[in-house]
SEMARKOL-705346 format. One record per residue: z, y, x of N, C-alpha, C, O in turn; residue in three letters; residue number from 0. Coordinates in steps of 0.001 Angstrom, whole numbers. Example, Ala and Ser with C-alpha at 12.3 -4.5 7.8 and 13.67 -1.06 7.14 Angstrom:
BEGIN
7800 -5690 13190 7800 -4500 12300 7800 -3300 13200 8465 -3319 14236 ala 0 $
7080 -2250 12850 7140 -1060 13670 7870 30 12900 8039 1138 13409 ser 1 $
REM end
This chain:
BEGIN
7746 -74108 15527 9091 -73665 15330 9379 -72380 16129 9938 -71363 15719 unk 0 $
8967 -72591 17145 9630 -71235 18440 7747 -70561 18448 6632 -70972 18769 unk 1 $
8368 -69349 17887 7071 -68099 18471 6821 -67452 19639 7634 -66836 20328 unk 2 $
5578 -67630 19845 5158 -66878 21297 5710 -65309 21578 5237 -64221 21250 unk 3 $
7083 -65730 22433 7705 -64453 23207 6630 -63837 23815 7314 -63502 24783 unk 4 $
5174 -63249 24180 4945 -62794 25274 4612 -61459 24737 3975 -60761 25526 unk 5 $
4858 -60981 23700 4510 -59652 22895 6011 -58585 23366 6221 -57500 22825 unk 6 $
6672 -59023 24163 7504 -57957 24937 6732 -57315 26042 6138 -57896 26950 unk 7 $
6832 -55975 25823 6050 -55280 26845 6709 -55542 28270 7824 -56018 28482 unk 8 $
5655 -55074 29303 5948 -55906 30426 7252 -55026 31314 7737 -54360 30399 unk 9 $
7676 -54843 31985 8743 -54390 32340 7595 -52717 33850 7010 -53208 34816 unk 10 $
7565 -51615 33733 7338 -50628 34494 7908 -50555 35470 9068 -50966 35455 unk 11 $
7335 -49987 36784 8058 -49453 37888 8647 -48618 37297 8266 -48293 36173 unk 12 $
9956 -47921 38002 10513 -46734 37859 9989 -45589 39540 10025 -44471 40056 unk 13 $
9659 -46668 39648 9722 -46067 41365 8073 -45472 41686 6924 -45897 41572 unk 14 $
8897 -43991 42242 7413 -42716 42139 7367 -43668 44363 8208 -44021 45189 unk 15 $
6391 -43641 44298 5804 -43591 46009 5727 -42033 46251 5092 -41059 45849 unk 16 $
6748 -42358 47152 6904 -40938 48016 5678 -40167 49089 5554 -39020 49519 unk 17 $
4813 -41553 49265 3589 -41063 50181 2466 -40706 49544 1336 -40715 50033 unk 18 $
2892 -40263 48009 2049 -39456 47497 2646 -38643 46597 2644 -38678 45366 unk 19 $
3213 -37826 47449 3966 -36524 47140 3025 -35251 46306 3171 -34586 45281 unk 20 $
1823 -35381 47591 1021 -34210 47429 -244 -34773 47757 -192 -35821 48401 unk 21 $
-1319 -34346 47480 -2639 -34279 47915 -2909 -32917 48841 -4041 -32455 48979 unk 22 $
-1609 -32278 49518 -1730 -31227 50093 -1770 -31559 51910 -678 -31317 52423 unk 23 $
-2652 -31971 52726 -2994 -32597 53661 -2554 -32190 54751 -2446 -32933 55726 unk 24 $
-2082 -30367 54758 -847 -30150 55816 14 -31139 55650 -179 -32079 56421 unk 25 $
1098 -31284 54746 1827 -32050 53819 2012 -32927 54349 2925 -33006 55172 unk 26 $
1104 -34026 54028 695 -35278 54622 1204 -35624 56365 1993 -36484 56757 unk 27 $
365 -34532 57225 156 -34379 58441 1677 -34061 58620 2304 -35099 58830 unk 28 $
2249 -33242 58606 3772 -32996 58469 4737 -34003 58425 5754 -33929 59116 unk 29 $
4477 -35080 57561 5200 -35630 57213 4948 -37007 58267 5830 -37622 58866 unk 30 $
4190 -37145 58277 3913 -37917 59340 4439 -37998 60341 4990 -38988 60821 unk 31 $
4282 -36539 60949 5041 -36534 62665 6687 -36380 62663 7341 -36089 63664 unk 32 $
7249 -36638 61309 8467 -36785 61149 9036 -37826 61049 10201 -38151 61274 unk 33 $
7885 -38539 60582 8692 -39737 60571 9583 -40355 61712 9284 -40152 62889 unk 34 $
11017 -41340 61252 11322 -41748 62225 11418 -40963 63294 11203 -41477 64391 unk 35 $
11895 -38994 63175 12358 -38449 64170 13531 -37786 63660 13910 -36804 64298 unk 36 $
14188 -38131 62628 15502 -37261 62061 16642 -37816 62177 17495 -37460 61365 unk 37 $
16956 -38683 63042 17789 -39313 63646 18313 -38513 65140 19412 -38136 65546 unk 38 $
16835 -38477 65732 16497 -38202 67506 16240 -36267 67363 16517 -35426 68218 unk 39 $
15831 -36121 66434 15541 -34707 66203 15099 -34100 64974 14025 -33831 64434 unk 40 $
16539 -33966 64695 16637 -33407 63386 16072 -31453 63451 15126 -31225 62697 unk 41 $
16351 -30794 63878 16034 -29585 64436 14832 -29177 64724 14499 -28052 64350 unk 42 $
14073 -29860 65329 13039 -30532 65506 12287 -30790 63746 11536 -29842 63519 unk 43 $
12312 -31389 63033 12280 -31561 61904 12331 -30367 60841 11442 -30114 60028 unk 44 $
13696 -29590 61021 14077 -28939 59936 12743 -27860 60630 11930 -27467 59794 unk 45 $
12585 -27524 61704 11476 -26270 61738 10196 -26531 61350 9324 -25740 60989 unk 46 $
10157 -28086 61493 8461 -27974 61079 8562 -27934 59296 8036 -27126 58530 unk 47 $
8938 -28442 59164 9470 -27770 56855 9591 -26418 56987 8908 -25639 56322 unk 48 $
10324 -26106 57715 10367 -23921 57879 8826 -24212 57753 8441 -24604 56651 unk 49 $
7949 -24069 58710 7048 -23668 59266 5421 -23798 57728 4592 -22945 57410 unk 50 $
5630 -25191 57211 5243 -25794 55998 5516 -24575 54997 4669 -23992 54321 unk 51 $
6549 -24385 55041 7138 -23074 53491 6966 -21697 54183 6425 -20797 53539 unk 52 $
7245 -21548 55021 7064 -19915 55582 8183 -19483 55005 9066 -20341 54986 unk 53 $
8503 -18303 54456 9537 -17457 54354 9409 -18516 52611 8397 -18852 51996 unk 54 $
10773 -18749 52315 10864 -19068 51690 11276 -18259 50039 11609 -18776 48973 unk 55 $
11118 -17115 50345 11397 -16739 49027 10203 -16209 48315 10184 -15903 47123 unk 56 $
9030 -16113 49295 7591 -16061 49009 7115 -17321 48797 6074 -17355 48141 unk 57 $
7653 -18583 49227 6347 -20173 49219 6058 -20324 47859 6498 -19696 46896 unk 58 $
5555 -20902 47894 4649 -21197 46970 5416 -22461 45780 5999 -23420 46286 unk 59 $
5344 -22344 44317 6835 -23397 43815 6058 -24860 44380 6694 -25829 44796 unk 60 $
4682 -24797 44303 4071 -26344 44318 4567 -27309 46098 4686 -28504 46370 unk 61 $
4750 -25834 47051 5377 -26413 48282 6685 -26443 48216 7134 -27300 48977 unk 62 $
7782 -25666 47417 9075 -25987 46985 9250 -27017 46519 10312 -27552 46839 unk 63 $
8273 -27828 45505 8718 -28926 44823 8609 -30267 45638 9272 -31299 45540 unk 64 $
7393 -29879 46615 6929 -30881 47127 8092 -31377 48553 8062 -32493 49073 unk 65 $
9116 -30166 48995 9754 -30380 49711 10949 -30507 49302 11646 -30658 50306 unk 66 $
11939 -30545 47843 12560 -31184 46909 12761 -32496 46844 13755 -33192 47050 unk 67 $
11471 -32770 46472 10724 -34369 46335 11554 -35066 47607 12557 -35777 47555 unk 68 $
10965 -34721 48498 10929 -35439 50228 12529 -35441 50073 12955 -36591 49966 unk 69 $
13452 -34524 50037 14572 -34293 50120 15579 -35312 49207 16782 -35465 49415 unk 70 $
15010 -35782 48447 15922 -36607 47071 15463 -37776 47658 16075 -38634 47023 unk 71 $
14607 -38486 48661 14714 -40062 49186 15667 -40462 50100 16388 -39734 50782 unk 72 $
15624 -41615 50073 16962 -42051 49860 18008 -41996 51561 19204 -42252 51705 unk 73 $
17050 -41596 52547 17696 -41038 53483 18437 -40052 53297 19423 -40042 54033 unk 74 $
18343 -39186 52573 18763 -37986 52378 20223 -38007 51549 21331 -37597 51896 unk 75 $
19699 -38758 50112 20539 -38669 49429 21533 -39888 49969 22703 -39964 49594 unk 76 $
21101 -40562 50630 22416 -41463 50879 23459 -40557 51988 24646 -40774 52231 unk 77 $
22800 -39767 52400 23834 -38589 53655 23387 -39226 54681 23867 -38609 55632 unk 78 $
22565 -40351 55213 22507 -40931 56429 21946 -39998 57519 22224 -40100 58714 unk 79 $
20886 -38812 56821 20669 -37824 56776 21371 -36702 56694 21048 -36072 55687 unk 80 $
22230 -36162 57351 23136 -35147 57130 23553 -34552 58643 24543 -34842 59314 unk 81 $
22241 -33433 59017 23078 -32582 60216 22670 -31654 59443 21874 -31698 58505 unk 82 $
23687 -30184 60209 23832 -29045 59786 22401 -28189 58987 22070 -27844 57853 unk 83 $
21896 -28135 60302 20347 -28303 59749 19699 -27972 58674 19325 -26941 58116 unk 84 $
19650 -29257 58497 19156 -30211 57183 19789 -29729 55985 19095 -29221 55104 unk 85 $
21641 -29887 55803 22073 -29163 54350 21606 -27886 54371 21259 -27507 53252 unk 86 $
21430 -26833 55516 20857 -25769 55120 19867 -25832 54492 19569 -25425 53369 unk 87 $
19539 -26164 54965 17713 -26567 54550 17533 -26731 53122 16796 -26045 52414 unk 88 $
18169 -27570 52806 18480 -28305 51848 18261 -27382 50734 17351 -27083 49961 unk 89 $
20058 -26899 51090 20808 -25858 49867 19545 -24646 50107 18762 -24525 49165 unk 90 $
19397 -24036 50942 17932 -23266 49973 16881 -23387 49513 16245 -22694 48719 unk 91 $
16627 -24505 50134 15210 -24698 48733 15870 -24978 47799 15821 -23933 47149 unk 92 $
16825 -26057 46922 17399 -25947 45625 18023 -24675 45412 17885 -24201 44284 unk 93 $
18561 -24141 46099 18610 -22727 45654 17160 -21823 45063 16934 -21213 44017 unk 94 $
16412 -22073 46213 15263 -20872 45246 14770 -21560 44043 14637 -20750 43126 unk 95 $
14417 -22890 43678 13786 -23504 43051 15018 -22966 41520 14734 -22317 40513 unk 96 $
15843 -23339 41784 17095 -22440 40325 16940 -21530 40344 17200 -20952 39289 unk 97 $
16407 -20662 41515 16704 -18906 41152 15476 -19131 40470 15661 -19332 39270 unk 98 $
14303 -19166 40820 12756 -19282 40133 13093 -19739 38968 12475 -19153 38080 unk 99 $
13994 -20740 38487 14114 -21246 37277 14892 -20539 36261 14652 -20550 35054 unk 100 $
16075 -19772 36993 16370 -19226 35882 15695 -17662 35338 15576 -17022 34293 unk 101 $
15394 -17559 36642 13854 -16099 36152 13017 -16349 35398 12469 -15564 34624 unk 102 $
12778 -17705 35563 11771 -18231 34096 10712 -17903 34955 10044 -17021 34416 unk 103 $
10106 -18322 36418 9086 -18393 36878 8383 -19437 37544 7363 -19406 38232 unk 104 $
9314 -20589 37118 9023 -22149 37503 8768 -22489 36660 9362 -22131 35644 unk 105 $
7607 -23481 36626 7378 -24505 35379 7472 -25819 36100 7347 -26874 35478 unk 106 $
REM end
């Protein structure tokens, strides 16, 4: 009488792991010694990402995206994350990443 339900596909993560952002091993190393210091030293923090991108209107888009990425978890986006800093920080990398985009030099 009753047919075998199990032909519904199975249900996917949605959820990307953030600790594999990059296979870029500065990256990695970077991210590491941050952890669990953007609370105690945010400043501290925001320079070593400077330091990762260099002048930012030269970096590179694959280190723009990759520091995007980091930026949209959920410390961030919840604001728990929020010294001065940091929105700088912030607002220019999404800034260059739109300017690159609307130049039509991001893919």
């Amino acid at each position: 009488m009753f047919q075998n339900l199990s032909y519904h596909k199975p249900k996917s993560s949605n959820k990307r792991s953030y600790t594999n952002l990059s296979k870029d091993t500065d990256w990695i190393v970077i991210r590491k010694k941050m952890m669990n210091k953007w609370m105690c030293k945010p400043d501290w923090c925001c320079l070593k990402i400077r330091r990762f991108l260099g002048s930012i209107q030269y970096s590179s888009i694959e280190k723009l995206k990759i520091v995007s990425s980091y930026f949209y978890m959920s410390g961030f986006r919840s604001g728990a994350i929020d010294y001065p800093c940091v929105v700088r920080l912030k607002q220019e990398v999404f800034n260059e990443i739109k300017s690159r985009k609307n130049k039509g030099s991001c893919k």
